[in-house]
C-alpha positions as CSV (number, residue, x, y, z in Angstrom):
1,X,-17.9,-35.5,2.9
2,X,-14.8,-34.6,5.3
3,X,-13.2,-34.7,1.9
4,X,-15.6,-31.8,0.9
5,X,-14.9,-29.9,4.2
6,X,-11.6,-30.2,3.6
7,X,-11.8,-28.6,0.1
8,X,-13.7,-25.9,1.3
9,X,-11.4,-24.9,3.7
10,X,-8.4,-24.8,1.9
11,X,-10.0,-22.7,-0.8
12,X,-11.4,-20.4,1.5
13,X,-7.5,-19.9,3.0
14,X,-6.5,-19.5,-0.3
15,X,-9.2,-17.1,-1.1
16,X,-8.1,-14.9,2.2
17,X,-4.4,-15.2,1.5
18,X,-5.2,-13.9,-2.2
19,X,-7.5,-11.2,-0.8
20,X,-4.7,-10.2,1.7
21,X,-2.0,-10.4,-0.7
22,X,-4.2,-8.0,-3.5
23,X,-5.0,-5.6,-1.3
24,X,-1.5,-4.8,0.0
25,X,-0.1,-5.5,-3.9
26,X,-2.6,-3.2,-5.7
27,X,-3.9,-0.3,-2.9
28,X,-1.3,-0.1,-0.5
29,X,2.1,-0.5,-2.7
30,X,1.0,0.1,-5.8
31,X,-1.4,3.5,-4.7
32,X,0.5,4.5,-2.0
33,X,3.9,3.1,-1.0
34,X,5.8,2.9,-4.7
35,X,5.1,6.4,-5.4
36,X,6.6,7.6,-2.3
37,X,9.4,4.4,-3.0
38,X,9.7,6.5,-6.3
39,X,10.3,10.2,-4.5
40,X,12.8,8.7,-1.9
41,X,15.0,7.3,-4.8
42,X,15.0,10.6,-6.4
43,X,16.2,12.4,-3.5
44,X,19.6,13.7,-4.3
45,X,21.0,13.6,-0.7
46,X,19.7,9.8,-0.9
47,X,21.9,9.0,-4.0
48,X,24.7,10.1,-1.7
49,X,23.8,7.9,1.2
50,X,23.2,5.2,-1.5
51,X,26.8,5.8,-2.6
52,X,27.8,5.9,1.2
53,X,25.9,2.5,1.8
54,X,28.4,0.4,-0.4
55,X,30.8,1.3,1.9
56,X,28.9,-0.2,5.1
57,X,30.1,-3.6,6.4
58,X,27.8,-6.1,5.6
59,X,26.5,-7.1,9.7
60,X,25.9,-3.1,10.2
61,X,23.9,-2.8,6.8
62,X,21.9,-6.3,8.2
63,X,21.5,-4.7,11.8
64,X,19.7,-2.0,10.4
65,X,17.4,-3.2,7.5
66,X,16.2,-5.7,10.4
67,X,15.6,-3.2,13.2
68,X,13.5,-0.8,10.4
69,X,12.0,-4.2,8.9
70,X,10.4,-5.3,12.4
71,X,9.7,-1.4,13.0
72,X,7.5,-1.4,10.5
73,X,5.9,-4.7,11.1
74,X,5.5,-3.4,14.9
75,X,3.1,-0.8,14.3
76,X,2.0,-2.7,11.1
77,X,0.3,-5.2,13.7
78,X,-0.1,-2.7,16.9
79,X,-2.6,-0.7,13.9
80,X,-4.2,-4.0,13.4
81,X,-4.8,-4.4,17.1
82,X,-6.1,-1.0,17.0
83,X,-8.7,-1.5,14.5
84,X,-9.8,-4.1,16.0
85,X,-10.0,-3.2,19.5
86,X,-12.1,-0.4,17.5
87,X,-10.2,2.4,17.3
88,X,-10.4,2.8,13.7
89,X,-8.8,6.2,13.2
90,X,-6.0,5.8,15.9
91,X,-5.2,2.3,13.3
92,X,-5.2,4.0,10.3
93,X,-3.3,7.1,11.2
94,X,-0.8,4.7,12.5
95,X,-1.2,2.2,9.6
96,X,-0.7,5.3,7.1
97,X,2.1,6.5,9.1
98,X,3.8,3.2,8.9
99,X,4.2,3.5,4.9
100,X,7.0,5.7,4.3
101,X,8.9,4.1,6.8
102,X,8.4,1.1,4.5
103,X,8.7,2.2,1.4
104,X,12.4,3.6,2.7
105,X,12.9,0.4,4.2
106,X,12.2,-1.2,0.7
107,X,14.7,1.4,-0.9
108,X,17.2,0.3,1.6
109,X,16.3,-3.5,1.1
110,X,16.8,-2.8,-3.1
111,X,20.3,-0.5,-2.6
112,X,21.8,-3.0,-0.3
113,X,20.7,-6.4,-1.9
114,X,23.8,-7.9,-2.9
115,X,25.0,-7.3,1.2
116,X,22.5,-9.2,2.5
117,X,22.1,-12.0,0.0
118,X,25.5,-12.4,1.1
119,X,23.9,-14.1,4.4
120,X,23.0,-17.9,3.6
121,X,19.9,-17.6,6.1
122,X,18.4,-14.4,4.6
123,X,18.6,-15.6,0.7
124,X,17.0,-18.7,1.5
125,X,14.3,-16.9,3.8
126,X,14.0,-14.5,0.8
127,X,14.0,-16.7,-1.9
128,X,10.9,-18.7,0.1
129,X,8.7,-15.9,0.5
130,X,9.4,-15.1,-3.2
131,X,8.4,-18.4,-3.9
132,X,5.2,-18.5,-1.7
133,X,4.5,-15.0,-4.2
134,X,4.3,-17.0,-6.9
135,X,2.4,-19.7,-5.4
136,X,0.1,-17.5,-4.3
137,X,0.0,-15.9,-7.8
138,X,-0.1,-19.0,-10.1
139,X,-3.8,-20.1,-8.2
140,X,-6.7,-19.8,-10.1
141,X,-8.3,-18.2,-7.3
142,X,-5.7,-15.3,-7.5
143,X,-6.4,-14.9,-11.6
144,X,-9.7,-14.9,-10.6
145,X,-10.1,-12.0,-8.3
146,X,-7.7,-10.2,-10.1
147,X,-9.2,-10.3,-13.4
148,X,-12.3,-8.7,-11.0
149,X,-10.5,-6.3,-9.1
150,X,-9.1,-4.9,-12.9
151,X,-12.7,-4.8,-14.2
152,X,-13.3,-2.9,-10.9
153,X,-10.9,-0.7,-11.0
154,X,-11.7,0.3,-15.2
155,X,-15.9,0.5,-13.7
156,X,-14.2,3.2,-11.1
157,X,-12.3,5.3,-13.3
158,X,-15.0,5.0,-15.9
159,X,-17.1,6.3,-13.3
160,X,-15.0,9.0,-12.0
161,X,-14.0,10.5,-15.3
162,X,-17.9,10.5,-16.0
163,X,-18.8,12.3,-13.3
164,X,-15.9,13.8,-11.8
165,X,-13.8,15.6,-14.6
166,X,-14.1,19.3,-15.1
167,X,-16.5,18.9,-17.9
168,X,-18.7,16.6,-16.1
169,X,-22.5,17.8,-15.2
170,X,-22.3,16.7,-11.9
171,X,-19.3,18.8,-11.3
172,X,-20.8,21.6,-13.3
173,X,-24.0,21.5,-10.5
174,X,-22.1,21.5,-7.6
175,X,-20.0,24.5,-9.0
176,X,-23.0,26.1,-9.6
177,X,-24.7,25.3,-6.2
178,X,-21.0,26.7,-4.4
179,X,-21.1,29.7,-6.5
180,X,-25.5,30.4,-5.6
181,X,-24.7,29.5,-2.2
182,X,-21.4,32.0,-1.9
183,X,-23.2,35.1,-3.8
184,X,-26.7,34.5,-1.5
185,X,-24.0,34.4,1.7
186,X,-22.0,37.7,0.4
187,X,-25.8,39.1,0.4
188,X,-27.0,38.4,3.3
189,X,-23.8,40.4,4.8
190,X,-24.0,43.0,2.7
191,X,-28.0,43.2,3.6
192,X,-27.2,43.1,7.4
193,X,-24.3,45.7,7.8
């Protein structure tokens, strides 16, 4: 029986930690954060402070990927707090707010790699939380829910193209109730002056 308990427990960690790592993997980098990890590489005056970068000693370059890196983490868990304490909007505004700061402190992480692997302590930190990635991925319990959240995700753009594109009925309606509701408001002016 504890043997049971035991079981349960650890696959309902497991099942969080999955959970956890899905939702920032698939809605928070991969809807929000790479695209705007995508338009800060493109920026032409950040190919020139990439160029500028290589040039950076190694402990300045490490200084301030760590300063940004717990930055982010900061308000990553002061908007946790938030929500929690129940200020839901304050959280998310803050949460939101957080992202670009990330995603440039990702594009900083990527142009300035070979720097700080140069620091025993921060490849082998790096190189475990890599490896707890594919831990994490190589469970049956992460398979699992992904396999579900694709099937969800193809049920919700299924549904959206049905009855959200521009040839959709639904759309059609509520273009026709705008325009009914417009024309019956521009009459009613025109009535009263």
């Amino acid at each position: 029986m504890l043997a049971t308990i035991k079981h349960k427990l650890i696959s309902l960690l497991q099942l969080i930690l999955v959970l956890i790592y899905i939702i920032f993997e698939e809605l928070i980098w991969e809807g929000i954060a790479y695209p705007i990890y995508k338009y800060v590489h493109s920026l032409q005056i950040l190919q020139k402070v990439e160029a500028k970068l290589h040039g950076v000693n190694r402990y300045v370059i490490l200084v301030i990927f760590v300063l940004m890196l717990a930055g982010v983490e900061a308000f990553g868990l002061y908007a946790g707090y938030l929500f929690v304490s129940g200020n839901v909007l304050l959280g998310l505004a803050i949460y939101l707010g957080k992202i670009p700061v990330a995603a440039f402190t990702f594009w900083m992480f990527r142009v300035t790699e070979d720097k700080l692997m140069k620091f025993a302590w921060f490849k082998w930190l790096y190189e475990r939380v890599m490896q707890f990635i594919d831990w994490l991925k190589s469970l049956d319990v992460y398979k699992s829910t992904l396999d579900r959240v694709t099937l969800w995700k193809e049920k919700f753009r299924a549904f959206r193209l049905k009855h959200f594109s521009k040839e959709s009925p639904f759309v059609t309606k509520m273009k026709h109730f705008y325009r009914t509701i417009k024309a019956s408001l521009r009459n009613k002016e025109d009535n009263d002056q």
